[in-house]
C-alpha positions as CSV (number, residue, x, y, z in Angstrom):
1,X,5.8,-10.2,2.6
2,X,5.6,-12.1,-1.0
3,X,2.1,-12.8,-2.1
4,X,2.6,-16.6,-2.1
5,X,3.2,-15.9,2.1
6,X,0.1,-14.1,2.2
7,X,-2.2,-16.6,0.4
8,X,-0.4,-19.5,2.7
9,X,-1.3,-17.2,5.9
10,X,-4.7,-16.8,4.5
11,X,-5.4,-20.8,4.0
12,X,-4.1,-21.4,7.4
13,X,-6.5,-19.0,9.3
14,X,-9.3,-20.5,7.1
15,X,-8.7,-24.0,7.9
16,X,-8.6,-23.4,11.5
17,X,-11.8,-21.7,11.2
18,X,-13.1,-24.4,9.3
19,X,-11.7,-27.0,12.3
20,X,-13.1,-25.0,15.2
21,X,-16.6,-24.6,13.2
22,X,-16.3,-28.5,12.8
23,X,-15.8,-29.1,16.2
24,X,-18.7,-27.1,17.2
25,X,-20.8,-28.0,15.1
26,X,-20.2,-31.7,16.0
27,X,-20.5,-31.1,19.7
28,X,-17.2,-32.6,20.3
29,X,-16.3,-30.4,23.7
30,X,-12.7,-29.4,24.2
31,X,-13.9,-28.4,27.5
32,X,-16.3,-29.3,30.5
33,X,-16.5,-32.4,32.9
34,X,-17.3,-35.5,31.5
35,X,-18.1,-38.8,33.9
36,X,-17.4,-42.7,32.9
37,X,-19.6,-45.3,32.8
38,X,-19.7,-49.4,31.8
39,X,-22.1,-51.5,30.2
40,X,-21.8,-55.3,28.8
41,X,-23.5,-56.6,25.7
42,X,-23.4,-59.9,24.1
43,X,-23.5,-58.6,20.8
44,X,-22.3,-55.3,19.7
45,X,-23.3,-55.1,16.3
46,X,-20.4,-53.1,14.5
47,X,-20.2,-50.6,17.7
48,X,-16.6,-48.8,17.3
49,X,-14.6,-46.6,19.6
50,X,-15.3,-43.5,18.9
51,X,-19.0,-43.8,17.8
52,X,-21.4,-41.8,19.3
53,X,-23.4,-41.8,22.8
54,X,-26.5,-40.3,22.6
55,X,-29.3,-39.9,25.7
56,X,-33.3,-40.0,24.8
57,X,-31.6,-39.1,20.8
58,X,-29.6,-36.2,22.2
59,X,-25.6,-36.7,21.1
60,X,-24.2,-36.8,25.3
61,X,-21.0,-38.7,24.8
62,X,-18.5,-41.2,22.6
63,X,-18.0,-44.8,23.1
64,X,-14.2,-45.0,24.9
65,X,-13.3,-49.0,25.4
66,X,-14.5,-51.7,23.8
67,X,-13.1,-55.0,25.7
68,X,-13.8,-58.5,26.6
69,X,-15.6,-58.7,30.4
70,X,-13.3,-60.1,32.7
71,X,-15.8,-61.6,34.4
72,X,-17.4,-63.4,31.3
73,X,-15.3,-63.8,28.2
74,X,-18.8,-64.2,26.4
75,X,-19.9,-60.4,27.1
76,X,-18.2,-57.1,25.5
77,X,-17.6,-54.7,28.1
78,X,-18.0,-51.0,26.5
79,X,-16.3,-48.4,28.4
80,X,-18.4,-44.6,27.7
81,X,-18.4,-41.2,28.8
82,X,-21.2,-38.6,29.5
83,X,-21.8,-35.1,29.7
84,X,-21.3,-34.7,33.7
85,X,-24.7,-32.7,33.8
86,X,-26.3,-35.9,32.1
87,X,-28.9,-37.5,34.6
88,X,-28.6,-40.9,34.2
89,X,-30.2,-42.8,36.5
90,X,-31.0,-46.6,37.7
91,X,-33.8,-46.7,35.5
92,X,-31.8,-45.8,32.4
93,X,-31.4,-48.6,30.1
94,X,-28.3,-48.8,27.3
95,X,-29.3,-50.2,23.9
96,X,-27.2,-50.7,20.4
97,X,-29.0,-48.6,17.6
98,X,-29.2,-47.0,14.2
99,X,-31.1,-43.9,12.9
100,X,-31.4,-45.8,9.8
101,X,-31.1,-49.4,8.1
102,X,-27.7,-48.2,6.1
103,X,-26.4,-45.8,9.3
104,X,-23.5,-46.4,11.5
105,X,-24.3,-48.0,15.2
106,X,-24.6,-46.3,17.9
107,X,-24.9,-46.4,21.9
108,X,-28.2,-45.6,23.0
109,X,-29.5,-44.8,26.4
110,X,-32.9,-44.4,27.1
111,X,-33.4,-42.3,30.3
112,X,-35.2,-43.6,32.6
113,X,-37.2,-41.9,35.3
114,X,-36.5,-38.4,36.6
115,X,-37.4,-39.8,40.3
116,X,-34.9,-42.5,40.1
117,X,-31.8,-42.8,42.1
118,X,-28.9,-40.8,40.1
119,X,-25.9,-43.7,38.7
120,X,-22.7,-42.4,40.3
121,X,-19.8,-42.1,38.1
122,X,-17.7,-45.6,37.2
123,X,-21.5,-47.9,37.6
124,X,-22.8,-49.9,35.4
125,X,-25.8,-48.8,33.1
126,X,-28.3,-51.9,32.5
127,X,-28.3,-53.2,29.0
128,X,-30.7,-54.8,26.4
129,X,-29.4,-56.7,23.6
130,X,-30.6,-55.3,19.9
131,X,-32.4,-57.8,17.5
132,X,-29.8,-58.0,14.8
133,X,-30.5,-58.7,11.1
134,X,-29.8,-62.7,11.6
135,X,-32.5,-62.6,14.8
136,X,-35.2,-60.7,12.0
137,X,-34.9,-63.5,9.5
138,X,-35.3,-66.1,11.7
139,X,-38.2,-64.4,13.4
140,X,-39.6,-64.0,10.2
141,X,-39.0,-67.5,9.1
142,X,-40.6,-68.8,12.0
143,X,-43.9,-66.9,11.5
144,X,-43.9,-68.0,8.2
145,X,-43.6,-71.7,8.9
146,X,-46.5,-71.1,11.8
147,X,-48.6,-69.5,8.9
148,X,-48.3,-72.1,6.5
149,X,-49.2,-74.6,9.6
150,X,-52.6,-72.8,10.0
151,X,-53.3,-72.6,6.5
152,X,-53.0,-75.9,6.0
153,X,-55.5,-76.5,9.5
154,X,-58.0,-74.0,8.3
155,X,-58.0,-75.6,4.7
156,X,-58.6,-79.1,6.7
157,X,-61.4,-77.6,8.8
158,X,-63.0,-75.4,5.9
159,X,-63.0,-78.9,3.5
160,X,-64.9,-80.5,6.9
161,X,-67.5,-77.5,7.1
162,X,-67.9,-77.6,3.2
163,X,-68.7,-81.0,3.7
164,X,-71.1,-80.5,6.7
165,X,-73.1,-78.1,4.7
166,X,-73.4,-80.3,1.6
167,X,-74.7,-82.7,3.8
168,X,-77.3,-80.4,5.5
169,X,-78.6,-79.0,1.9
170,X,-78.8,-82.2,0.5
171,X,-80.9,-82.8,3.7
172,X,-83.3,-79.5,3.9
173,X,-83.7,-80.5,-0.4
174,X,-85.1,-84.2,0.7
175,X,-86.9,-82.7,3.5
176,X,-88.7,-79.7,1.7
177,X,-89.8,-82.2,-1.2
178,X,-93.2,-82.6,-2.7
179,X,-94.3,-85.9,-0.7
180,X,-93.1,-84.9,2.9
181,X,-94.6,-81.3,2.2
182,X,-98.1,-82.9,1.3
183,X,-97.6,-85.7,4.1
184,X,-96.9,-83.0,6.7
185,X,-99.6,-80.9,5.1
186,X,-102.1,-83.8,5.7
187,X,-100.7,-84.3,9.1
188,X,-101.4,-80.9,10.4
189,X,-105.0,-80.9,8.2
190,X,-105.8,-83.9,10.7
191,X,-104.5,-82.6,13.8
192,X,-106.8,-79.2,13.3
193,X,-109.6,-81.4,12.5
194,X,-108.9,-83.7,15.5
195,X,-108.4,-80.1,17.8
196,X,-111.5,-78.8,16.9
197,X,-113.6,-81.9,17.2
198,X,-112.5,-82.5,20.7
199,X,-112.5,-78.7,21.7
200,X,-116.0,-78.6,23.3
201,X,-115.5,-82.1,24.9
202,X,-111.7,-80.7,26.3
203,X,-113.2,-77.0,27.8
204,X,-116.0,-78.8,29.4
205,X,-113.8,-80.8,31.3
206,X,-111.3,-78.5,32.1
207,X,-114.4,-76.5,33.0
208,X,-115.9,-79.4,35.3
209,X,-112.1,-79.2,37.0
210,X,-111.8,-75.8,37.8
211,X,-114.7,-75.3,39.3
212,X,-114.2,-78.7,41.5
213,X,-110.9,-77.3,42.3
214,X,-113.0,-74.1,43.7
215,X,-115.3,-75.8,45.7
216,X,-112.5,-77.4,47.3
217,X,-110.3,-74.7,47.6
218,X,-114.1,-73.0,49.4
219,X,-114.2,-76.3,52.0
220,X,-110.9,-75.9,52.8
221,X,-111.1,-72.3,53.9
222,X,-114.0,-73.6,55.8
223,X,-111.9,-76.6,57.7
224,X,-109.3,-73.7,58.5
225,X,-111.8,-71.0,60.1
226,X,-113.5,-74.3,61.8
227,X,-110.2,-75.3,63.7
228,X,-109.3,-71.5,63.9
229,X,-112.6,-71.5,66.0
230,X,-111.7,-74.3,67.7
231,X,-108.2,-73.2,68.7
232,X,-109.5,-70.1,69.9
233,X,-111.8,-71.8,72.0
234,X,-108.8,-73.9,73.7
235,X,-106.7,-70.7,74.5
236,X,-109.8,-69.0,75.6
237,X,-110.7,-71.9,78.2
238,X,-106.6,-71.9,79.1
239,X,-107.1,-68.1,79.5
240,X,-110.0,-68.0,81.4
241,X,-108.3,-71.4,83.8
242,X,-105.1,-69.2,84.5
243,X,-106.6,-66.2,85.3
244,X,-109.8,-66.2,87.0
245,X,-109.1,-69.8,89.3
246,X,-113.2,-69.5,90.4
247,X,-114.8,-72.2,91.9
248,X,-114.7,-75.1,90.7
249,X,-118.4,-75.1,89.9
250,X,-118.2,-71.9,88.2
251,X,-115.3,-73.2,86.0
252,X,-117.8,-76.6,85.6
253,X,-120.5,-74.5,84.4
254,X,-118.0,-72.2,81.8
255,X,-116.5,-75.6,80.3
256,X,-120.0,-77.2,80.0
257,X,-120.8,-73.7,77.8
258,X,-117.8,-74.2,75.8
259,X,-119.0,-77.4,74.9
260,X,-122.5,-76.8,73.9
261,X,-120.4,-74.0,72.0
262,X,-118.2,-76.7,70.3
263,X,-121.2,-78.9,69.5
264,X,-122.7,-75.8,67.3
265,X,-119.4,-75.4,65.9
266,X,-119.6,-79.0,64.9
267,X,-122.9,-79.2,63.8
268,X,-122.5,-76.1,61.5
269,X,-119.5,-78.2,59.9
270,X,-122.1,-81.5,59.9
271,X,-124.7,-79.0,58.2
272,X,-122.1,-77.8,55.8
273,X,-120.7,-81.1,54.4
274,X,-124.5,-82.1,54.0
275,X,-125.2,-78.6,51.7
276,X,-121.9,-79.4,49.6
277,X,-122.7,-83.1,49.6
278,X,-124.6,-82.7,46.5
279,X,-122.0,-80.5,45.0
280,X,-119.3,-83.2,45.7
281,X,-121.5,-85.8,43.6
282,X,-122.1,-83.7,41.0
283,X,-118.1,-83.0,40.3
284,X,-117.8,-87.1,40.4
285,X,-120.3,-87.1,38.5
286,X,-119.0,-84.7,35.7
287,X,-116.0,-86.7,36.2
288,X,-117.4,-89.5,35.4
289,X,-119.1,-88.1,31.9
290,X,-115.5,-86.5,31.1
291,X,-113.7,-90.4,31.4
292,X,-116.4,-91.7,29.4
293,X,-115.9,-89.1,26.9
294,X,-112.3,-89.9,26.5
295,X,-112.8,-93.8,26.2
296,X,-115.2,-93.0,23.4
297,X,-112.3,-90.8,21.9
298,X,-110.0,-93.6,22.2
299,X,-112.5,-96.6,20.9
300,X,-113.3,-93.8,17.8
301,X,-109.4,-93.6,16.9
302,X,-109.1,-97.4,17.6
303,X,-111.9,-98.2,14.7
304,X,-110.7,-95.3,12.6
305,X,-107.0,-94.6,13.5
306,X,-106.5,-93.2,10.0
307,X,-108.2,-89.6,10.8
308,X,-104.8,-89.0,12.6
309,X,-102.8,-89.1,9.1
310,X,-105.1,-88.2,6.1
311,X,-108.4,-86.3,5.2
312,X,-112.0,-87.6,6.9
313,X,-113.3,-90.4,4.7
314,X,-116.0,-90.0,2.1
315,X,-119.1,-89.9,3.2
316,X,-121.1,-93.3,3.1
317,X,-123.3,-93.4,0.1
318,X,-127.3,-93.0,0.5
319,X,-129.6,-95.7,-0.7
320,X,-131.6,-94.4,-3.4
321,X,-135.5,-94.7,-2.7
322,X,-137.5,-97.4,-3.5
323,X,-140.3,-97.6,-6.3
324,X,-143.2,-98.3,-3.5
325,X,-141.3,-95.0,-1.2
326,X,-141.7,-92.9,-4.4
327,X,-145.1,-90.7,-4.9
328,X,-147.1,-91.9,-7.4
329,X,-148.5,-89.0,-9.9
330,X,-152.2,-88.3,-10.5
């Protein structure tokens, strides 16, 4: 054998090492059961026959058929095959995608659930349609047109708020000015004075009150342990009817005790109103002293209203003493 056969031999053996490598490495497989499967897109985005299949990212199959749907001339029926052992189920959904933004299209299926019903061989896969490239833009347009929208209503509403709190410093400056500070400063000056003029005058009354109030509250605990009394003394009469039935001159004689009973009952309530009787005109009485109190109040702030917004006047000026009032020197 010439040396020119033996380097041809050689190149041959090498390239069909280099092919079966290939195919391995590839994981094109010459052997094993594969099963068929449809899906339908819309839009297939540059998917090929040939291109790849891959399942959860794995490389499980090659696209086969790529035709118009019978069905619906508007869908692309894509005709793939799996691995057999691949478990693609009713959950699995098929997907157009790219590793990369320059990379060649491929079918994806995502997997699905391990507990879902199995997808016989020949079904159909469910299918999402990919965003493509044109679908992006536009998104992207849109957003940017719906930006620009609410930048131009924020810069409306932040001109209005800029204007509202002008408005309000402008308003705190006039407010927190020298005059209305020593106005409001004069105003409070009076109302102290006012306060602590009419303190002693205000606690006596409220004074006079409560203690009115407590000698009322006092006769009125009285009233309820009177007709307590006299309740009791009703059931004890019904009591006494019901279950002893005496003679009738026995029973007489019990009611006519009852009575002189009721009569103390009422004359302790006569005595009582007479002991607080002096006690109820003294409270009118302090009532009386507290309304005339607060009419002189009112006639003083009639004749002098102006100790409610300024200072107390100037005292009135003192007549100087006379030359027959003055001493006379030895």
């Amino acid at each position: 054998m010439s040396n020119e056969a033996k380097v041809g031999l050689l190149v041959i053996v090498a390239l069909v090492i280099f092919v079966t490598t290939f195919l391995i490495v590839a994981n094109i497989q010459l052997t094993g059961e594969t099963a068929r499967y449809r899906t339908y897109f819309s839009y297939i985005g540059g998917l090929d026959e040939g291109n790849v299949v891959r399942f959860g990212g794995r490389k499980a199959g090659t696209v086969q058929v790529l035709r118009p749907w019978s069905e619906d001339m508007t869908r692309t029926e894509v005709v793939f095959t799996l691995r057999a052992e691949i478990p693609l189920n009713q959950e699995s959904v098929a997907t157009i995608a790219s590793l990369n933004a320059l990379g060649q299209n491929y079918l994806e299926i995502m997997p699905g659930s391990i507990q879902a019903p199995r997808i016989e061989p020949g079904g159909v896969v469910e299918s999402t349609e990919s965003l493509t490239f044109s679908d992006l833009t536009r998104k992207v347009s849109d957003v940017a047109d719906t930006a620009v929208q609410v930048m131009e209503r924020m810069d409306a509403k932040f001109t209005v708020v800029a204007d509202g709190i002008h408005g309000l410093m402008v308003n705190l400056q006039e407010l927190s000015g020298e005059d209305n500070q020593r106005n409001i400063a004069r105003l409070l000056d009076s109302s102290s004075e006012l306060i602590e003029s009419q303190s002693p005058k205000i606690d006596r009354i409220t004074t006079q009150l409560t203690e009115t109030l407590k000698r009322v509250d006092a006769m009125t605990e009285e009233i309820r342990r009177l007709a307590q009394s006299a309740d009791e003394t009703v059931a004890t009469v019904h009591r006494t009817v019901e279950e002893t039935r005496e003679p009738l001159n026995s029973s007489l004689s019990e009611l006519e005790a009852t009575l002189k009973d009721t009569r103390l009952v009422l004359a302790d309530a006569r005595a009582l109103i007479l002991v607080n009787e002096t006690g109820i005109e003294e409270i009118v009485e302090n009532l009386r002293d507290a309304s005339e109190d607060i009419e002189a109040l009112s006639a003083e702030l009639r004749q002098r209203p102006w100790t409610l917004i300024r200072s107390r006047p100037k005292p009135d000026r003192q007549v100087p003493p006379t030359a027959a009032s003055q001493p006379t020197g030895r």
